[in-house]
C-alpha positions in Angstrom: -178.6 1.2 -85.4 -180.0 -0.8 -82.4 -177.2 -4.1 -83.1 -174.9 -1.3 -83.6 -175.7 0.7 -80.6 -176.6 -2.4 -78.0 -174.9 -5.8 -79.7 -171.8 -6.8 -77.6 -168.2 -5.5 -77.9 -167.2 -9.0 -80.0 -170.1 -8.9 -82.1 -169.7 -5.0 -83.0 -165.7 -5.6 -83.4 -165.9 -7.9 -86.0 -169.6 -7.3 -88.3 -170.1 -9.9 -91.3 -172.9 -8.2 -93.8 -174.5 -11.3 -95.3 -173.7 -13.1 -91.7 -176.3 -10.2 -90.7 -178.5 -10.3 -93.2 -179.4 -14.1 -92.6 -179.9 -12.9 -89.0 -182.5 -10.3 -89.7 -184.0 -12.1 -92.3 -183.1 -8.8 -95.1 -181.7 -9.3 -98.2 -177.6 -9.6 -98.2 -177.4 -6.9 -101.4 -179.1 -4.3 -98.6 -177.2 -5.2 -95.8 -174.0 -4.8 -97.7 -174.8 -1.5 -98.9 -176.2 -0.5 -95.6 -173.0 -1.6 -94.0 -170.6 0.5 -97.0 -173.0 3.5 -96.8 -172.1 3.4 -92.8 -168.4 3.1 -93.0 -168.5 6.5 -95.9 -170.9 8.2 -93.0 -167.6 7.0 -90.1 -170.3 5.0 -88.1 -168.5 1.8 -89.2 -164.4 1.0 -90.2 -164.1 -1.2 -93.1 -161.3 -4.3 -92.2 -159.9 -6.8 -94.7 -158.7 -10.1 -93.5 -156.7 -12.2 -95.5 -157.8 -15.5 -95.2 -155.2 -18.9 -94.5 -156.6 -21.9 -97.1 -155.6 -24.2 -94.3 -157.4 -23.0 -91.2 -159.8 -20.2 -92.7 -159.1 -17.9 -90.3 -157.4 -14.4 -91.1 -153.8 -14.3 -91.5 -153.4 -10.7 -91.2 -155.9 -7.5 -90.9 -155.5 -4.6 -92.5 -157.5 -1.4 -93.6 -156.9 -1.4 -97.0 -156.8 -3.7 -100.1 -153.5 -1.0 -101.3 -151.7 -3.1 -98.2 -152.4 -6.5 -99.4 -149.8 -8.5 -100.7 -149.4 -11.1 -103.6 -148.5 -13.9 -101.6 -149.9 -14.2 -97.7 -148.6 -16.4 -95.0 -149.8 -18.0 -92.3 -147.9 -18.4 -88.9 -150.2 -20.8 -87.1 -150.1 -23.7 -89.8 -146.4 -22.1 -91.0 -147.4 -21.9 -94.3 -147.1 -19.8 -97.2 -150.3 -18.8 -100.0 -151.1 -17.1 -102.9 -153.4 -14.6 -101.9 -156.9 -15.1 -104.0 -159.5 -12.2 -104.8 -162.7 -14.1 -104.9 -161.5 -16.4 -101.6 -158.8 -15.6 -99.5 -159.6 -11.8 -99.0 -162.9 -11.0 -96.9 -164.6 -7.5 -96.3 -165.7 -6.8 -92.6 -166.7 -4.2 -90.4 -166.3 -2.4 -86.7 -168.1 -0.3 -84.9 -166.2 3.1 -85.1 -164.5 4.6 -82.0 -166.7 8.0 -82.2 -169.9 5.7 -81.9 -168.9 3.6 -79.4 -165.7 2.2 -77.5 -165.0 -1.3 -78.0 -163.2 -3.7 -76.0 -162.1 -6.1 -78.6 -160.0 -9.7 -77.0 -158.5 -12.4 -79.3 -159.5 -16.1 -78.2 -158.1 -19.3 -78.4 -157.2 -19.7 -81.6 -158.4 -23.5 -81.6 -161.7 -22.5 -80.6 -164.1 -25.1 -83.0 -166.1 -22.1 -83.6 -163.5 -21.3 -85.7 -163.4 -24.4 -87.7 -166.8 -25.0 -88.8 -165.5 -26.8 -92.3 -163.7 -29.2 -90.3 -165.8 -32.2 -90.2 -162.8 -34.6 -88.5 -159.0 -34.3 -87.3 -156.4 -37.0 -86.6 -152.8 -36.9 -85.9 -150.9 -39.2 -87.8 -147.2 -40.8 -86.6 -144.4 -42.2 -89.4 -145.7 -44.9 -91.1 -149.0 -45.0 -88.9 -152.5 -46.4 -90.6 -155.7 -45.2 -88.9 -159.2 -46.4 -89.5 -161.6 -42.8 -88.7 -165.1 -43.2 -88.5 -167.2 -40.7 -90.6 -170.5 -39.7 -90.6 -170.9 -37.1 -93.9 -173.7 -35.7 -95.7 -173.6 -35.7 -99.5 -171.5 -33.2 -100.9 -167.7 -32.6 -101.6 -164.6 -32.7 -99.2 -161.2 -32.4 -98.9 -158.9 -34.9 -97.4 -155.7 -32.5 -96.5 -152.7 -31.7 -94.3 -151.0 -28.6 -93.8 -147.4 -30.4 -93.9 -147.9 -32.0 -97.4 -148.6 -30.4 -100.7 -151.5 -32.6 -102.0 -155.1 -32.5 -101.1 -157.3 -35.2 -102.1 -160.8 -34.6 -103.3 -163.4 -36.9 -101.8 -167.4 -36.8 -102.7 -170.5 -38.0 -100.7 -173.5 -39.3 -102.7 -176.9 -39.2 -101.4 -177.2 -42.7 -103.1 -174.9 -45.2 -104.3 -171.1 -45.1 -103.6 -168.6 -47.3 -100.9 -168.8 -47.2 -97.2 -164.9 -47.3 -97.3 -162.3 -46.0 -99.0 -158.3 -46.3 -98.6 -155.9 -43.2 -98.7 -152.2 -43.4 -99.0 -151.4 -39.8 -98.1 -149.5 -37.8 -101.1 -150.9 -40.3 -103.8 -152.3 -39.8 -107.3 -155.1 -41.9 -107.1 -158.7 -40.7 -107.3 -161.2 -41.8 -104.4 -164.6 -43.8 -105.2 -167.7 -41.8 -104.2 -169.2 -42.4 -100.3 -172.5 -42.8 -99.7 -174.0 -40.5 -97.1 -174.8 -41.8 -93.6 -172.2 -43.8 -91.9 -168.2 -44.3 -93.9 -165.2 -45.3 -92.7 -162.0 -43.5 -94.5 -158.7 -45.2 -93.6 -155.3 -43.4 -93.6 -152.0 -44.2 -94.4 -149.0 -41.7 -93.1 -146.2 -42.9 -95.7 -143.8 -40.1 -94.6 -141.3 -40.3 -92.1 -143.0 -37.3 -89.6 -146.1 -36.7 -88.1 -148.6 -35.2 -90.2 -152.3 -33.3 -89.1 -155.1 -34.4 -91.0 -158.1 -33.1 -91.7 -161.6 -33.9 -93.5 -162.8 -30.3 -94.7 -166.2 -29.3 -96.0 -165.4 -27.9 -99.5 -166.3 -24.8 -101.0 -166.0 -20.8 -99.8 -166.7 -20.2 -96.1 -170.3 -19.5 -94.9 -171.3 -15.5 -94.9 -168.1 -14.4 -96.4 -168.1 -11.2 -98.3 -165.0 -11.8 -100.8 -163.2 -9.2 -101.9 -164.5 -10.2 -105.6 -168.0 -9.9 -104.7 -167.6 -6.3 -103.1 -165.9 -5.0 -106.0 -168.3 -5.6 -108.2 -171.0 -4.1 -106.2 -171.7 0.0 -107.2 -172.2 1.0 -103.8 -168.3 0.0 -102.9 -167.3 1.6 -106.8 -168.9 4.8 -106.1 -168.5 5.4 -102.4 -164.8 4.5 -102.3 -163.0 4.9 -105.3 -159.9 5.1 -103.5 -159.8 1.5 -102.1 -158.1 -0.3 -104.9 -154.6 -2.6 -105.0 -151.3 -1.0 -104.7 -149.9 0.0 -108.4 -148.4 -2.7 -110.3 -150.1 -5.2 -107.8 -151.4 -8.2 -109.9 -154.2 -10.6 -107.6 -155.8 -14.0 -108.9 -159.3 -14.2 -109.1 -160.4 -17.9 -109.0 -163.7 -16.9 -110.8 -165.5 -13.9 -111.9 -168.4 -13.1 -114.7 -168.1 -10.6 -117.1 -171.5 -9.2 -119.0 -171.3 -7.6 -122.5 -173.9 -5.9 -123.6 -174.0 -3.7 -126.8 -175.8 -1.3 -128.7 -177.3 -2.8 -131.9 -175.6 -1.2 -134.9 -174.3 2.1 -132.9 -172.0 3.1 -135.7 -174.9 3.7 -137.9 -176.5 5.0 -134.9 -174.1 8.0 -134.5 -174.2 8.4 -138.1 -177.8 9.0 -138.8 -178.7 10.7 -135.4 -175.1 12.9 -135.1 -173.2 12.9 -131.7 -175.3 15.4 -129.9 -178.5 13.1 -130.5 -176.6 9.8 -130.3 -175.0 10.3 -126.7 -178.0 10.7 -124.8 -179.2 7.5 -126.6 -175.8 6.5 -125.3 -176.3 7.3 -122.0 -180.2 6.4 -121.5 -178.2 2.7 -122.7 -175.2 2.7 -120.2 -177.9 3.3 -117.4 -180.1 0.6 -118.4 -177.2 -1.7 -117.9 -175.9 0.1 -115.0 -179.4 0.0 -113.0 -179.9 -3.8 -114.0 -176.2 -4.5 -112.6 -176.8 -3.4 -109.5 -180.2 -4.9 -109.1 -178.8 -8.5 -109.2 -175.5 -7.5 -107.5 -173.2 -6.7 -109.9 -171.7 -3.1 -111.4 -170.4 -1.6 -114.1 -167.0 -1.2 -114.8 -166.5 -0.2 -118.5 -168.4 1.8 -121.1 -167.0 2.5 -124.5 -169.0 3.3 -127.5 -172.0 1.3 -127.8 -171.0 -1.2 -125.3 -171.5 -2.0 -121.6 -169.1 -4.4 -119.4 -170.5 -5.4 -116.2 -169.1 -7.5 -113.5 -170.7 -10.3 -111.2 -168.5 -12.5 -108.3 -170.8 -15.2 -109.7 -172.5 -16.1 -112.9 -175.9 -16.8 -111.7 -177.0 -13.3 -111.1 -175.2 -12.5 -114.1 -177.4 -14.4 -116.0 -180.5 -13.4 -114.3 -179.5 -9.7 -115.2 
């Protein structure tokens, strides 16, 4: 209530949950539900950006999933995208008008504080071969432009692995492991334009809470039951864990005990499942006779539950 209350207009325009709970040092699952629970009570408005692969910054707002289309499109790197559940769709939150009014400004687009995967940019002419200097932890990365269609994976060892590699932009060829520390990556333009390179940290953007990950929360499930894709709208989801959990022998069950006795037995089972769900992050999404289906955006809570 205080951040909410006294925080600045930018901060309260634009409210990440996990982003928060890392700042308070709370756990993200409370901050998330803290955050939905505010936006049923109208102290908060739920926005969904659709994120652009190439820059990672939203593509479009809107203020509900219904409005999301199959394929996004971004204007600033003119390019076109598939939109994905679990990574290009992100869950935020403003400060509502009736608590207070805020002044909300767009900044400069190539702001680096919008670029934190970015770990190095050149601009390549036709034809032109550049020798960049590098200086990457261990880990994975992504060699990219935004005017060509291939990407090229490139991996960081804490040990072992080449100070140097070669890349021919747009070709097959797999990169040998860096070692971490000092590398230097040299790049060949073969095309006849300029082209925008860029050395990305892989992997989902820090603090984002994915469209995947709130739908399988129960607090988003039973608080807005309306917030759901158009009809007929299909959405990729580059991963997702399902957890099946059944009643031993239930047809025997309902046999020998008769439906009256059976369904509480049911039911005691279904909220077993339900209650573990949400204690790891999950929810449950489908219940039919002695079995439970619950969802997780990633498999190791799943398997913790």
């Amino acid at each position: 209530v205080s951040y909410l209350l006294h925080a600045s207009d930018q901060d309260v325009a634009r409210m990440r949950p996990v982003e928060l709970a890392h700042r308070f040092g709370v756990p993200e699952e409370g901050m998330i539900e803290a955050c939905l629970h505010a936006a049923k009570l109208g102290l908060l408005a739920m926005v969904w950006d659709v994120i652009c692969p190439s820059c990672r910054i939203p593509s479009s707002v809107v203020d509900s999933l219904a409005k999301i289309e199959e394929h996004g499109a971004c204007k600033t790197c003119n390019i076109g995208f598939d939109v994905d559940f679990s990574r290009a769709i992100e869950l935020a939150f403003r400060a509502s008008p009736e608590v207070r009014d805020v002044e909300t400004r767009t900044y400069c687009i190539g702001g680096p504080a919008h670029f934190p995967h970015v770990a190095a940019q050149v601009r390549l002419q036709p034809g032109e071969r550049f020798a960049l200097p590098l200086a990457l932890a261990a880990g994975y990365y992504l060699v990219r432009s935004p005017q060509l269609p291939r990407a090229h994976e490139l991996r960081v060892s804490a040990s072992g692995g080449v100070r140097r590699a070669d890349i021919t932009l747009g070709d097959k060829g797999d990169l040998p492991p860096l070692t971490a520390g000092d590398q230097l990556l040299t790049l060949v333009n073969p095309t006849p334009r300029e082209v925008l390179v860029r050395v990305e940290r892989a992997g989902d953007r820090a603090f984002a809470l994915t469209a995947a990950r709130v739908m399988a929360t129960a607090a988003f499930r039973e608080l807005f039951p309306d917030q759901s894709l158009a009809p007929g709208r299909l959405m990729a989801v580059t991963q997702a864990t399902l957890v099946v959990a059944q009643l031993d022998d239930a047809q025997t069950l309902f046999r020998d005990l008769g439906d009256a006795k059976a369904f509480p037995v049911a039911a005691r089972f279904f909220e077993t499942v339900a209650a573990l769900a949400k204690e790891f992050g999950g929810s449950l999404v489908k219940t039919f006779g002695g079995l439970a289906v619950a969802a997780f955006e990633r498999p190791g809570p799943a398997v913790e539950a």
